[in-house]
C-alpha positions as CSV (number, residue, x, y, z in Angstrom):
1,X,0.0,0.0,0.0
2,X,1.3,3.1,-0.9
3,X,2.2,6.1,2.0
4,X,-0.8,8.1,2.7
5,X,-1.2,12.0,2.0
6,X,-3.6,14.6,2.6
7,X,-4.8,17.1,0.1
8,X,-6.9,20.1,0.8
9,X,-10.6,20.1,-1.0
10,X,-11.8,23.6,0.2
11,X,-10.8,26.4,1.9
12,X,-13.0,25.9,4.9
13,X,-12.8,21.8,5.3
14,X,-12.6,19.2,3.4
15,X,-9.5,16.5,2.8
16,X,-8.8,13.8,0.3
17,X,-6.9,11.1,2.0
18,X,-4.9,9.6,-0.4
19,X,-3.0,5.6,-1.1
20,X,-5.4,4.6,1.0
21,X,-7.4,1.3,0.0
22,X,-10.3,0.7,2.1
23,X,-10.8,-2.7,1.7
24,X,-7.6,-3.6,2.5
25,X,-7.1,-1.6,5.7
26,X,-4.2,-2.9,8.3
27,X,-3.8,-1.5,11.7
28,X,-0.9,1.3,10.8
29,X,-2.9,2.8,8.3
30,X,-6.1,3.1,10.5
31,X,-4.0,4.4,12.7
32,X,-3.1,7.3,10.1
33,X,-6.4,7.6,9.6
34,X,-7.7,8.1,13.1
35,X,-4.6,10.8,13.5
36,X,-5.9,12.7,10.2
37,X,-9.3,12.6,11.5
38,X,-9.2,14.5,14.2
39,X,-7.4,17.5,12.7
40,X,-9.4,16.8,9.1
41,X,-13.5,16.6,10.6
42,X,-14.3,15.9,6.6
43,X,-12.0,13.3,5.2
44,X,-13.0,11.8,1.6
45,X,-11.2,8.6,0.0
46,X,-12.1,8.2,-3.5
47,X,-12.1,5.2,-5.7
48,X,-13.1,2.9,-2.7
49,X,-15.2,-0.3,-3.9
50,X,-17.2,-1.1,-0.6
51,X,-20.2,-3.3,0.2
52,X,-22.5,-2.8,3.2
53,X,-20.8,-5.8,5.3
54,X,-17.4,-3.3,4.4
55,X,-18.9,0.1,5.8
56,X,-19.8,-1.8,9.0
57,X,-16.1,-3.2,9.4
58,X,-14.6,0.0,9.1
59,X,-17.1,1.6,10.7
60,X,-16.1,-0.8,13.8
61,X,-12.9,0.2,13.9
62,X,-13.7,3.5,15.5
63,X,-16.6,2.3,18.1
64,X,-19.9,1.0,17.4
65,X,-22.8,1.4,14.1
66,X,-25.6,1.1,15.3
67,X,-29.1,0.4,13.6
68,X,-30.8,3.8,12.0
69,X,-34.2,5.0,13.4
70,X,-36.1,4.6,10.0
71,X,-36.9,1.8,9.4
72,X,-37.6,1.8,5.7
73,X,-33.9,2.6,4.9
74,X,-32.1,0.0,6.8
75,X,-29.8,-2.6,5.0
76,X,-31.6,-5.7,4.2
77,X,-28.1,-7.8,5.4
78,X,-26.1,-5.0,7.4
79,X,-29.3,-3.3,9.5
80,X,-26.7,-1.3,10.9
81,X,-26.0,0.5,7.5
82,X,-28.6,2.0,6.0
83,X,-29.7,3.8,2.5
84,X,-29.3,7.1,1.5
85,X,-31.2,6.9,-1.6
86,X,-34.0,9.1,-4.0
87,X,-35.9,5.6,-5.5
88,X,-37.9,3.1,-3.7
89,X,-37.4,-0.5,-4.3
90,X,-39.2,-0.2,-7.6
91,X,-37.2,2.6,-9.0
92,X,-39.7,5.1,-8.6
93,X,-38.9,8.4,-7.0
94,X,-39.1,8.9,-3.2
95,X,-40.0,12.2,-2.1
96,X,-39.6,11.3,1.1
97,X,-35.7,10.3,0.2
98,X,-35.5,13.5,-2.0
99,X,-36.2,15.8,0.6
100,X,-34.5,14.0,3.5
101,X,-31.7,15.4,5.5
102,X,-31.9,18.8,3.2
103,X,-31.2,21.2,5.5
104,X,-28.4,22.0,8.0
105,X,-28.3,19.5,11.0
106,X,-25.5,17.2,13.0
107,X,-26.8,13.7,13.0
108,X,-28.7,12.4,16.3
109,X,-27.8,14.9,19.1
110,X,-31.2,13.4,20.4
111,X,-30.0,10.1,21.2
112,X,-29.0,9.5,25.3
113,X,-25.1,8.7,23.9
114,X,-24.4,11.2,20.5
115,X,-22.2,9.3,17.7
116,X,-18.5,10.1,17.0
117,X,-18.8,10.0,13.3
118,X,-21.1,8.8,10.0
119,X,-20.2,7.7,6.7
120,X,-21.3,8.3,3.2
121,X,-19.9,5.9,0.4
122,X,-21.7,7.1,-3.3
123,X,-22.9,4.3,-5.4
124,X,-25.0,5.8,-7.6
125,X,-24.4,10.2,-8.3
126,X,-26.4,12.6,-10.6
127,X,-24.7,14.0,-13.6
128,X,-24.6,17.2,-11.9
129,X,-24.6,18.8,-8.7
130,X,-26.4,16.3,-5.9
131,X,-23.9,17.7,-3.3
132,X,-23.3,17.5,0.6
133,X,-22.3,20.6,2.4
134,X,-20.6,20.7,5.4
135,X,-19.8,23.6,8.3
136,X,-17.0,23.7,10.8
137,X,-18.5,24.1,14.4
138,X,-15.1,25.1,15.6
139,X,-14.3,27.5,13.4
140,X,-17.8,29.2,13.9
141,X,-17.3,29.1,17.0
142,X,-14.2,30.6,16.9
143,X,-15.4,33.7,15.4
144,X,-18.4,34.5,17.3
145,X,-18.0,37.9,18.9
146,X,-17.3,37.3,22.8
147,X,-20.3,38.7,23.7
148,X,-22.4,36.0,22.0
149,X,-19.3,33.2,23.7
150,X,-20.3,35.0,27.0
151,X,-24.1,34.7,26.1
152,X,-24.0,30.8,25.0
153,X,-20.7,30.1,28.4
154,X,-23.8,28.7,30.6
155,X,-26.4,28.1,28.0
156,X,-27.8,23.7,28.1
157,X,-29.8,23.5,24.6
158,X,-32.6,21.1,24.2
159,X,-32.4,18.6,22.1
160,X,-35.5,16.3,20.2
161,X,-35.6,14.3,17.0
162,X,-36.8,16.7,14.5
163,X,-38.4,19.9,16.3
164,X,-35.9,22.2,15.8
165,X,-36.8,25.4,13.5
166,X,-35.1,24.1,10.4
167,X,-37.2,20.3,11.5
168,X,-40.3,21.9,11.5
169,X,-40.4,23.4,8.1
170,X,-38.7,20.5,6.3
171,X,-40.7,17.3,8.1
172,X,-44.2,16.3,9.1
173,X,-44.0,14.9,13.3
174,X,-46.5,12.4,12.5
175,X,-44.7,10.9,9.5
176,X,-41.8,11.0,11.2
177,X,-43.3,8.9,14.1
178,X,-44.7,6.4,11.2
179,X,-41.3,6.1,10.3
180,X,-39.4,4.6,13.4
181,X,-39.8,2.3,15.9
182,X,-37.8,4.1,18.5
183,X,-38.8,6.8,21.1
184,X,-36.6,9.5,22.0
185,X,-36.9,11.9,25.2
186,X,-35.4,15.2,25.2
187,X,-31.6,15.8,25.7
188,X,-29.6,18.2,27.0
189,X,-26.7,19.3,25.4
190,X,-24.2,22.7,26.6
191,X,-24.3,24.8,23.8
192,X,-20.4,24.5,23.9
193,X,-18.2,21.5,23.9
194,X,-14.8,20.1,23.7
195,X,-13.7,18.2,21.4
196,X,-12.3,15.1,22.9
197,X,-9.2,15.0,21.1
198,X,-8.1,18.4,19.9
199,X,-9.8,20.4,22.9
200,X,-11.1,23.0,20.5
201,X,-14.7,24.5,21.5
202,X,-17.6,23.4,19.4
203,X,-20.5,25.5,18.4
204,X,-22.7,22.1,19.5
205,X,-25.8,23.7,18.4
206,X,-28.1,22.7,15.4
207,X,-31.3,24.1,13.7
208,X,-33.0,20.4,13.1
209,X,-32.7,19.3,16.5
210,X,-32.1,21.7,19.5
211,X,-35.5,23.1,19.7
212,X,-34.5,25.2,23.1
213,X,-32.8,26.0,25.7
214,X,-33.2,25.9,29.5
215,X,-34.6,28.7,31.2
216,X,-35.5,30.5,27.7
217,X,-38.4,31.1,26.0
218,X,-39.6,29.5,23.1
219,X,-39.4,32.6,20.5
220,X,-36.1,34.0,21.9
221,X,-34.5,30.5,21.9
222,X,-35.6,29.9,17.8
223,X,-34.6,33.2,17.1
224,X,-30.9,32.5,18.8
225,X,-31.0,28.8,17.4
226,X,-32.0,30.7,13.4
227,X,-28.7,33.6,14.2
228,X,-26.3,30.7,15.0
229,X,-27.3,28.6,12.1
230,X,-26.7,31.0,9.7
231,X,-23.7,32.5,11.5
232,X,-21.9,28.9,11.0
233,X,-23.1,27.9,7.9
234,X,-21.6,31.2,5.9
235,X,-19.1,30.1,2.9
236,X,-16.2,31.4,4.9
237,X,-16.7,27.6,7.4
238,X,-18.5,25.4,5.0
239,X,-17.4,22.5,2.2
240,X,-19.8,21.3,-0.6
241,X,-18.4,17.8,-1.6
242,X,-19.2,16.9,-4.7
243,X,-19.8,13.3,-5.3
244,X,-18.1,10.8,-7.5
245,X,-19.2,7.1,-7.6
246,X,-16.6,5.2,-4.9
247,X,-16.1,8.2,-2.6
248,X,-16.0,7.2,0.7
249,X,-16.8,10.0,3.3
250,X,-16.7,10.4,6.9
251,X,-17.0,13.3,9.1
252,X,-16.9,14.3,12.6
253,X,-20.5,14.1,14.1
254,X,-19.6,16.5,17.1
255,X,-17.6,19.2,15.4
256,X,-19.1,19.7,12.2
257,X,-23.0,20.8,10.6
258,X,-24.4,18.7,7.6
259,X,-27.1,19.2,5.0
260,X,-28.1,17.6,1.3
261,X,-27.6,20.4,-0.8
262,X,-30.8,19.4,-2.7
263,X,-29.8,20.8,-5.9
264,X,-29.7,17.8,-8.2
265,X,-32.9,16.7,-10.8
266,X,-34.6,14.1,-8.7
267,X,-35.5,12.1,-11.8
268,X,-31.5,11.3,-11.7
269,X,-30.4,8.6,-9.3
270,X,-28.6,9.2,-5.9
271,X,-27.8,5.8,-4.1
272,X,-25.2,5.9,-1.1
273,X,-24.8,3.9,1.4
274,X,-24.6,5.3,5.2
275,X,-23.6,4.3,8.6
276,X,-23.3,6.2,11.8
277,X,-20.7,5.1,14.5
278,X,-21.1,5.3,18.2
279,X,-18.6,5.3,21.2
280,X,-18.2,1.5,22.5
């Protein structure tokens, strides 16, 4: 295997991590990997030919996938990977898919335990556009004026599944109850975290799932959760990745935002496969 090397994608984030061949992944070059990571929140391989059984192996190398809450989208043979896709099993056009994930969100911050990571690999890509964007919590959070870091030192957001501002206006509650067969209760989250490995503070606060915060009313709390959201995702702190089949993508589920940029023809196809990793 060749030496791997790291190459800048955008200005904001984004790394391609290349002479690395996932398939046949030994225990120094994992342990490249996990170094890389933790500097590079958005690290791409390309070229990678993975099956579902494959994104669960790797997956396990840095804690624990665990099985998605819609039902509907889990693997057939791997429930613990799941699709990201814009057809149904007939090859007709999900809306439901289409739509899915479009707007700006970190992945799960309502569970009890959050995940350390997800992972995108691209099967099937539009001819054009059909992007993911991502935004760098720590660097947003880096340039917030101190009198907003003052504001946010003490503040415990609230987290559900999809009843943040941005859930509302993309998803319907009641679908989305029809959809899983899990319950969630609220969590509590500081509005500012570590990160476990670099220390850097994290802007840990997200438009599709912290609907609150404690003590704070309902109306001021949206309005503060809307002014972060679009402080963080300006261009200056984000990364649109645009897909090629056999990219292989994972990204830091506590220090970064995500969002389907939604700007692809939904007749064209867009099949990935996904899995989200957990702490052991």
């Amino acid at each position: 295997m060749a030496t791997p090397e790291l190459r800048p994608l955008g200005n904001a984030l984004g790394t391609e991590a290349l002479g690395v061949d996932l398939s046949k992944l030994d225990d120094p070059t994992f342990d490249w990997i996990q170094k890389a990571f933790a500097e590079h929140p958005v690290l791409v391989f390309r070229n990678q030919h993975l099956g579902a059984g494959d994104i669960a192996a790797f997956g396990r190398r840095f804690g624990t996938p665990r099985i998605h809450s819609l039902v509907g989208y889990r693997h057939e043979e791997h429930p613990e990977v799941s699709w990201l896709r814009n057809v149904d099993a007939e090859g007709n056009i999900d809306w439901y898919g289409v739509k899915r994930a479009t707007d700006w969100h970190t992945d799960s911050t309502y569970e009890e335990v959050p995940p350390l990571l997800a992972m995108l690999h691209a099967l099937e890509v539009p001819s054009t556009k059909g992007g993911t964007m991502f935004a760098d919590m720590c660097a947003a959070y880096d340039a917030l004026p101190q009198a907003m870091k003052d504001r946010l030192a003490g503040l415990v957001g609230l987290h559900g599944r999809t009843d943040g501002p941005a859930g509302a206006r993309l998803y319907d509650p009641e679908e989305e109850m029809r959809r899983t067969d899990k319950k969630y209760a609220e969590q509590p989250r500081p509005a500012v975290i570590n990160h476990p490995v670099t220390g850097r503070p994290i802007l840990f606060v997200n438009p599709m799932h912290t609907h609150g915060f404690e003590g704070m009313e309902r109306d001021e709390a949206w309005q503060l959760i809307e002014e972060l959201a679009a402080h963080a995702t300006q261009e200056r702190f984000t990364y649109y990745h645009s897909w090629q089949v056999g990219d292989l993508l994972i990204w830091d589920e506590r220090a970064t935002m995500h969002r389907g940029a939604g700007d692809y023809h939904p007749e064209e196809r867009r099949v990935m496969l996904r899995t989200i990793v957990y702490p052991n």
